[in-house]
N, C-alpha and C positions, 0 to 999 in steps of 0.2 A: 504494500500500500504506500503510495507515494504522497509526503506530506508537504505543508504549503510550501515549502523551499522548491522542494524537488520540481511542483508543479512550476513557479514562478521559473525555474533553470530550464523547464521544456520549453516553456512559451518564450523563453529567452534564443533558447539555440532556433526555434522555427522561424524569427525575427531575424535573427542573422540569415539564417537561412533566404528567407526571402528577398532580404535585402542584396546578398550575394545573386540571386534570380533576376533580380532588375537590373542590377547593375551589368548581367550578361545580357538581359532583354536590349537594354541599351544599347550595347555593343553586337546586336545581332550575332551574338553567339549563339546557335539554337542547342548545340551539340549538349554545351554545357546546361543552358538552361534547363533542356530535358533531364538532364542525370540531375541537376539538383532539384527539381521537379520531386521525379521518385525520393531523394534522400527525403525530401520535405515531406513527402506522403506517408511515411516511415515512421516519422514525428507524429505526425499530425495520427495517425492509426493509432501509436501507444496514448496520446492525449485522451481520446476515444476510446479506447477499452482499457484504458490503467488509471483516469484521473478517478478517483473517487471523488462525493460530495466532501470537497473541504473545503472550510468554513474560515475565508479569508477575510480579514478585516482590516480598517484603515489604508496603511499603505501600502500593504499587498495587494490588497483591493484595487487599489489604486494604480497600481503597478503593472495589474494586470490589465485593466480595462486599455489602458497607457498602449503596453505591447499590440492587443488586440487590435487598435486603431492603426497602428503601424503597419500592421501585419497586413489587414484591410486594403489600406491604403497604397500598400507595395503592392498586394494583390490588382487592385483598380489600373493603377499604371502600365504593370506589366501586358494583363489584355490591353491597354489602349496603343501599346507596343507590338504585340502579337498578332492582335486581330488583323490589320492591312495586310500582315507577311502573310497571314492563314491564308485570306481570299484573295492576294495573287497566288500562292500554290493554288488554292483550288480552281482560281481561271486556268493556269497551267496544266493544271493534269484534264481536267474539262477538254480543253483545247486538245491533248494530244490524244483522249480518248474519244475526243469527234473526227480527229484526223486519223487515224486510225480504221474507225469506224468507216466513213467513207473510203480509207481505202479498199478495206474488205471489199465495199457494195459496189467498188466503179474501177478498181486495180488502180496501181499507181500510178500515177501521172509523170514521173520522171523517167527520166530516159538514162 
């Protein structure tokens, strides 16, 4: 059972964590992004099946709402970083799976 430190040290490291994610987002690092993606899902899974109701008060409390806005907030950025690169991939693969597709239906055009 992990007590208010411990919990306050997860929400700590999933912060960093994310914040190392935006800072790859930035950098159109996708490679990276993705693998800390997973580390962060790893965190975030034990938050979810290991935090117990503990009963944080004042500046834990506080401490935490703190991180969770952070965390939030990286999260916000990072899609508004991610999302244009998604739907050019997805016009990209679109595109070569209609070219493609008409090749099948008419042969190819190149000589």
């Amino acid at each position: 059972m992990m007590n208010s430190q411990d919990v306050l040290s997860l929400y700590e490291t999933v912060a960093n964590i994310t914040d190392q994610m935006l800072a790859a987002a930035r950098n159109g690092d996708w490679e990276q992004l993705v693998a800390l993606e997973t580390r962060c899902a790893g965190h975030v899974e034990v938050l979810k099946t290991g935090e117990q109701p503990v009963r944080l008060t004042g500046a834990s409390r506080d401490r935490k709402a703190e991180i969770i806005r952070k965390i939030l907030a990286d999260d916000r950025e990072i899609r508004n970083l991610t999302e244009p690169w998604m739907a050019h991939l997805a016009g990209l693969i679109n595109s070569t799976s209609t070219e493609r597709k008409l090749n099948q239906a008419y042969g190819s055009t190149r000589s």
